[in-house]
Every structure is written in C-alpha cells, then in structure tokens.
C-alpha positions in Angstrom: 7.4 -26.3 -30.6 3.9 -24.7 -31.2 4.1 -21.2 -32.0 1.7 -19.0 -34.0 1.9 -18.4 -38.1 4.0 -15.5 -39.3 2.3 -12.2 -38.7 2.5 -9.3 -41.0 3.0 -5.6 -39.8 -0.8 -4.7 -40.0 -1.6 -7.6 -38.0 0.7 -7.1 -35.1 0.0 -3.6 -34.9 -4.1 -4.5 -34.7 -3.2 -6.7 -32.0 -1.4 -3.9 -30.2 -4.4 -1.9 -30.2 -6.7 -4.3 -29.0 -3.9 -5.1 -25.8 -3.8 -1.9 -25.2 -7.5 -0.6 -25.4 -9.2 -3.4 -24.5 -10.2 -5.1 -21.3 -9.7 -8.2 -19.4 -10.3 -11.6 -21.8 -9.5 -10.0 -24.7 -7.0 -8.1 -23.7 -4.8 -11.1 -22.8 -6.2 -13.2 -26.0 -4.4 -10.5 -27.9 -1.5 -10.2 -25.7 -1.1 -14.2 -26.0 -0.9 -14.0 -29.8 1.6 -11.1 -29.5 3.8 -13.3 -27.2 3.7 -16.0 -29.5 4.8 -14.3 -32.2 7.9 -13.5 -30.2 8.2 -17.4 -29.7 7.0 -17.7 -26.3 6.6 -21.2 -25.7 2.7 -22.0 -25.0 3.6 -23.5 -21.5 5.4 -19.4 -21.1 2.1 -17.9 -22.2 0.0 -19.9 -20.0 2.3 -19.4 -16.7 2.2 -15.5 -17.3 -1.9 -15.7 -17.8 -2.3 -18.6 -14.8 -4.3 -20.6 -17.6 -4.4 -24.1 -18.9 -2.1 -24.7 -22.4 -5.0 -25.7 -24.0 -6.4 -22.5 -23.3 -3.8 -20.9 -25.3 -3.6 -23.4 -27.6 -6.9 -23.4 -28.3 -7.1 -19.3 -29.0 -4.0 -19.4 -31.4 -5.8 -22.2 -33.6 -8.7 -19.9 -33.6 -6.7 -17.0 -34.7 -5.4 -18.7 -37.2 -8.6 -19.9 -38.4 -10.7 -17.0 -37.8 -8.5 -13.7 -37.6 -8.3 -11.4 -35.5 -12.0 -10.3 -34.9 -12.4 -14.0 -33.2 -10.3 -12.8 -30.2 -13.6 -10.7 -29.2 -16.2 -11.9 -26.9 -18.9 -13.2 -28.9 -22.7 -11.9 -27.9 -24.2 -13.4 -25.0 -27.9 -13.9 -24.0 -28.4 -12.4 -20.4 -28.8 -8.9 -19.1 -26.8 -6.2 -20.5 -24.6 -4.1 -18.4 -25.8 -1.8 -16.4 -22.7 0.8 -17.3 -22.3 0.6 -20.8 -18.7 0.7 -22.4 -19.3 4.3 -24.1 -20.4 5.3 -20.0 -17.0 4.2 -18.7 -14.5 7.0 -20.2 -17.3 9.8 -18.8 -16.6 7.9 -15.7 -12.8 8.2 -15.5 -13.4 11.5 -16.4 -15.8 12.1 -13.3 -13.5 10.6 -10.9 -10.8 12.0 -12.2 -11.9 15.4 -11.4 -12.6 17.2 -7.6 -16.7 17.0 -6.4 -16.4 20.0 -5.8 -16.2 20.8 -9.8 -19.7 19.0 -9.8 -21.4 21.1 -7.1 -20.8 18.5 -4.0 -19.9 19.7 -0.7 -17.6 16.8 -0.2 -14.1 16.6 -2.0 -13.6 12.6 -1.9 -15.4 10.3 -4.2 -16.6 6.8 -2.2 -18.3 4.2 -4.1 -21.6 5.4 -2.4 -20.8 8.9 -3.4 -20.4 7.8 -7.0 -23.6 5.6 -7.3 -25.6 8.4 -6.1 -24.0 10.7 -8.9 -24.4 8.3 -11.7 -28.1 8.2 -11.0 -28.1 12.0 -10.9 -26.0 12.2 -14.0 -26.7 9.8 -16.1 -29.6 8.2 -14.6 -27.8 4.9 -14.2 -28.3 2.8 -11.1 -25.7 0.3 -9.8 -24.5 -1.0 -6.5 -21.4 0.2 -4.7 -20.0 -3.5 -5.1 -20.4 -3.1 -9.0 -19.2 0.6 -9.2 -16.1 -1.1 -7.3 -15.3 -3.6 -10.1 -16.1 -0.7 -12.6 -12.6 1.3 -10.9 -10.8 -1.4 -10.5 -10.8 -2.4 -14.6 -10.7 1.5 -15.1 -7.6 0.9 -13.3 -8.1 2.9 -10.0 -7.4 2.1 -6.5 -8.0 2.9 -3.1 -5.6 4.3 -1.5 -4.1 7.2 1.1 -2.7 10.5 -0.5 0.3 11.8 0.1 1.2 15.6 1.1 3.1 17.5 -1.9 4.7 20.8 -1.7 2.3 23.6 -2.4 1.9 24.8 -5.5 3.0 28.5 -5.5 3.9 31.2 -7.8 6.8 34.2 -6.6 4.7 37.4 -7.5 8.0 39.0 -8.0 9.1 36.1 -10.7 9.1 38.2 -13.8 10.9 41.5 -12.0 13.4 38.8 -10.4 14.4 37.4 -14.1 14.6 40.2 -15.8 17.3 41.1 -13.5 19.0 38.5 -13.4 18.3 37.8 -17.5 19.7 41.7 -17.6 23.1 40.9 -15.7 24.3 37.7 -17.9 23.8 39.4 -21.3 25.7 42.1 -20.0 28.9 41.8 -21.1 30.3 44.9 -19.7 34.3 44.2 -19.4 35.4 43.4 -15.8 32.4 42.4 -14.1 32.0 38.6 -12.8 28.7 36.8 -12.4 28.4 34.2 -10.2 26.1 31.6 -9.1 25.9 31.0 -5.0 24.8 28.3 -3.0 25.1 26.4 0.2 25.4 22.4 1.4 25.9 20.4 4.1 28.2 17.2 4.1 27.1 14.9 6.9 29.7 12.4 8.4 26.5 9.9 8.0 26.8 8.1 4.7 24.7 9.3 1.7 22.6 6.3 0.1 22.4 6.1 -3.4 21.4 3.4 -5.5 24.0 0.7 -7.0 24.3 -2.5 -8.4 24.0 -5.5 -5.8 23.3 -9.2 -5.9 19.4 -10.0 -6.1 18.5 -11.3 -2.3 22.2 -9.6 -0.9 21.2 -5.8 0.2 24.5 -4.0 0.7 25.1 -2.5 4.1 26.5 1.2 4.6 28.2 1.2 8.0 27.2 4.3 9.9 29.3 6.4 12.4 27.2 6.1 15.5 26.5 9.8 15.8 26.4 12.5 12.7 28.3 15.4 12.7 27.9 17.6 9.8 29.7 21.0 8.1 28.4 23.5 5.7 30.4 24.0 2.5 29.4 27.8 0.8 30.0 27.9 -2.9 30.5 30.2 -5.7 30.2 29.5 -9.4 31.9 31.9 -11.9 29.5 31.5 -14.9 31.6 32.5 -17.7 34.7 31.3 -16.3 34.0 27.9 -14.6 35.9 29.0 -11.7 34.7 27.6 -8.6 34.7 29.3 -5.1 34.2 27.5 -1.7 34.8 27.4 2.2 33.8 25.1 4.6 32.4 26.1 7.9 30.6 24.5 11.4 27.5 26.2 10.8 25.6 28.2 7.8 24.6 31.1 9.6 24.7 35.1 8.6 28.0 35.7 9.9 29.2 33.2 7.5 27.5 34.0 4.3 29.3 37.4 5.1 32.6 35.7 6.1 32.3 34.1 2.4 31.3 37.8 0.9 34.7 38.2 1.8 36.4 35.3 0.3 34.7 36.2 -2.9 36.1 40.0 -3.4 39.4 39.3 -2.4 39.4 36.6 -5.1 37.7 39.2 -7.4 39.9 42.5 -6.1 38.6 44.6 -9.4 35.1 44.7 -10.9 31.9 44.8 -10.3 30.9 41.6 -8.8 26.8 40.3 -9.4 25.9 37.4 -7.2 22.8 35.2 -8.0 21.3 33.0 -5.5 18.6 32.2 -3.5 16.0 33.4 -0.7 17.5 31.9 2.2 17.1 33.9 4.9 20.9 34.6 6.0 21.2 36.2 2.2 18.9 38.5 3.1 19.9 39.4 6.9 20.3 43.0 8.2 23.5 42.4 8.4 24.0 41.1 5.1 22.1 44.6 4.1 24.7 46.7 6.0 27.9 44.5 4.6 26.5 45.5 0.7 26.3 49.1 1.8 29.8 49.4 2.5 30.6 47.1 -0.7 29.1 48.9 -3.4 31.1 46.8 -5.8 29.0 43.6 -4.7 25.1 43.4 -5.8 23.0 40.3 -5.1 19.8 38.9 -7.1 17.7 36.6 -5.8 16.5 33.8 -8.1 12.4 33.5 -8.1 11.0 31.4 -5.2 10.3 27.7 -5.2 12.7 27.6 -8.4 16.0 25.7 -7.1 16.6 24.5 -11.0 18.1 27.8 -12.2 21.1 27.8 -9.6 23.6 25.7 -11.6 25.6 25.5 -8.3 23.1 22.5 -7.1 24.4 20.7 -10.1 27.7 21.4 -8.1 26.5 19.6 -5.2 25.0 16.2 -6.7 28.0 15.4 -8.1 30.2 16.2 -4.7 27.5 13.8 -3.1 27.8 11.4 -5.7 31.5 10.9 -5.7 32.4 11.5 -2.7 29.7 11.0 0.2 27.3 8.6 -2.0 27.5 4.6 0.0 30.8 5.1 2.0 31.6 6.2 5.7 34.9 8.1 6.5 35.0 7.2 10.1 35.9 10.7 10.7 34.8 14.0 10.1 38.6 15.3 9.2 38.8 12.3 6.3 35.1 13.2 4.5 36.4 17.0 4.7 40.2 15.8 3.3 38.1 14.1 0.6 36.2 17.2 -0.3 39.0 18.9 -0.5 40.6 16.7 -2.9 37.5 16.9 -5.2 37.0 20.7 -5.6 40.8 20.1 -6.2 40.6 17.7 -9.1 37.5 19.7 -10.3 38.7 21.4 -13.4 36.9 24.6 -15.3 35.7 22.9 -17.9 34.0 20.3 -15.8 32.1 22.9 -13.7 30.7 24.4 -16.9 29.6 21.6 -18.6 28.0 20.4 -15.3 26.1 24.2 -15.3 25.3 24.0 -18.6 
C-alpha cells in the first residue's frame, strides 16, 4: 500500500496551515498529504477529492521530491486577477458589515451592489458573475435570514440585581429565599433527541388531542427544598393560590421570592395579597434573562425524564408520573441541578 514518507511535527503542522488558509487546489493538495500520513489509502484520498489516483499519486511523489513549497500553484502566463488575494480579506470584511456603515441607503449587499462599491472603494472593476465566485470561495452564500429575538437591555437590570444580589448574602437567621417559576406538561409527547438505527426514524405515538396542566414551583436556595402544585390553568388566582402553599410550608420568617416578569406576578391582585402578607417580598429577576432562575434547570430535567419521547395515554398517568418524580427528587439533587 502506497502511503506517504514519515512526516515530522514541523511538517504536518505547515501542512495544517496551508489546509486551513489556503484555497481550493492547494488546499486539498495539502489536505491529501495530511490524509496520507494518517494511512488513507490513495483510492480513499481520491474518492473524498472526486480525482483520479494518479492525481494523488502523482502530488505525494512530488512532495516527497520537492517539499512542501511544490503543493503551491506555480506562476502562470495570462491576465492576473482582477481581485487580488491581499483585496479578498477587505472584502469579507465589507460584506460582513451593514451598507449602511458605508453610507448606502440600502441595507442588503447584491452582487451588483458590491461591484459598484469595489469600483468606488478600491477602484476595482469586476462582473457580478466573478464577484459571485469571489463569495462563494470566501465562503458566503445566498440565503434567506431568519427573525431572532430582539436584542434588549432591562433599564432596571442593575437596581433589579442589586436586590436580589442584597437578599442571598443576607444571611439574616429565619428568612428563606426561593426561586419561582412556572411550566406546563402537555399530554402531547416531548421530542428529544436519542439514539436510533440510521434509515429507521423512531415514531412517538401522539394522543389525538393535547390537554395540558400547569405545574407552579418553588426552589429553596439554601435548602434544596422543592415546592410545587399542579393546576388547569396558570392564571393570577393561582400564582396567589401557590403564595399560599408557600407560607404555610414556611409558617415563621421572612420569606423573599425571586422570579420573573410574567404578568400574573405582577397582577393587582397579586399587589393587594403582599399587602396583607408583609412577611412575603418578591423580586423580579432582570428582563430577557431566564438563565438566573435556577428553577428552569428544574424543568429540563422533569421534561427530560419524564415527558421527553413517551405518551401516557392519559392526562391522570403523565400527572401520576410527575408526581413520582418531585417524589424521588432528593435535596441534594435540586441543588446540584441550581448550582
């Protein structure tokens, strides 16, 4: 079997480079040498490149002839390229950023958009077809956006975690800090990835028609202890039904509850409930932040062991089995889980 000569450390990390920065023909040349270092067989190299074996035979005899500077296209008579290689990197950087950073009106680059600024900036002319082939080897492609969730800031981010930064290095004996959050179970299977035969998708029966319940929660933060109750809908009078869970598990001390801005937290009625519980204070974690309520954490792994791939039939049996879980859920797992 025909494989290339032993190659030392220097060698194979030159080759690397040249794989990784340069383009097309000697790109692969290098990557072939690479691969046949690793005793790819020279029919391997040339199925993965679609060339001939001599073809790769014939660039591994050079190598080992030559070195590595052979692997580079030699000089060619003919006209020199329009866009030179030192041009291509301002290029990516161009397309890379908006117009409108330029001065255009428009915010999309097009190929004819992009000629026309190559002749104003750098006094280059090419056609559209050739400023094509110059994004595809810059590795770009044409394709639709998607929309992404705005980018937005709470302005009350820094008053928000300084109170909530202020109650968990209190340590002020009898008070209990918790961590709240809601979830729905749905009677419709969650899909989650798994292991399957190649060519044999694995089919998740489904129920016909979802039903689905809202489970409130509560973590204890210094504890582990875990709070919960299950109800038809996650509505105000609910979140205040669960207020009430929570203080007659916590009958002495103060009692700070962290959570988010969902709108039933912050309900009149919600308002009125506090007034007449002075011993319960909420804070509400900084907007378009999710991460910092540990109880989510909470959640994935209910979903994940319990709901993930598998269809109770019955909205009685997927609560029974949530049940069971917050059952077998021990302290030490919900804080390791928050942490």
């Amino acid at each position: 079997m025909r494989y290339v000569r032993s190659l030392s450390r220097d060698e194979v990390r030159k080759l690397e480079v040249m794989r990784r920065c340069e383009v097309g023909r000697v790109s692969q040349r290098a990557h072939m040498i690479l691969l046949s270092n690793r005793r790819y067989s020279i029919a391997e190299i040339a199925r993965i490149f679609d060339a001939t074996q001599g073809t790769v035979r014939r660039w591994i005899e050079r190598f080992e002839k030559e070195g590595i500077d052979c692997l580079a296209d030699r000089p060619r008579s003919g006209r020199p390229p329009k866009v030179s290689a030192a041009t291509l990197p301002l290029v990516e950087r161009d397309v890379l950023a908006s117009p409108a950073s330029k001065g255009y009106l428009f915010n999309i680059w097009t190929a004819i958009n992009l000629s026309v600024h190559l002749v104003r900036q750098y006094g280059i002319r090419v056609s559209q077809a050739t400023i094509r082939r110059i994004l595809v080897a810059l590795d770009f492609r044409h394709n639709r956006p998607r929309h992404g969730p705005k980018k937005a800031v709470d302005p009350q981010l820094k008053e928000k975690l300084n109170a909530i930064l202020g109650v968990l290095s209190s340590r002020v004996s009898g008070n209990h800090v918790l961590y709240e959050d809601e979830a729905d179970i749905h009677l419709l299977p969650t899909i989650r990835a798994m292991w399957m035969k190649r060519g044999k998708q694995v089919r998740v029966p489904t129920p016909g028609t979802n039903s689905k319940k809202s489970i409130f929660g509560a973590l204890d933060i210094r504890t582990g202890k875990w709070l919960y109750r299950i109800f038809d809908h996650k509505r105000t009078e609910q979140f205040i039904e669960f207020l009430n869970h929570v203080i007659s598990s916590y009958p002495t001390g103060k009692i700070h509850i962290i959570l988010d801005n969902f709108s039933i937290h912050k309900a009149k009625a919600v308002q009125e409930w506090l007034a007449s519980h002075p011993r319960v204070r909420l804070y509400y974690l900084p907007c378009y932040m999710p991460q910092l309520n540990p109880a989510e954490k909470i959640w994935w792994r209910l979903k994940a062991v319990v709901a993930a791939n598998r269809l109770y039939g019955t909205m009685d049996a997927l609560i029974d089995a949530v049940k069971t879980f917050f059952e077998r859920l021990t302290t030490s797992e919900v804080l390791t889980l928050a942490a």
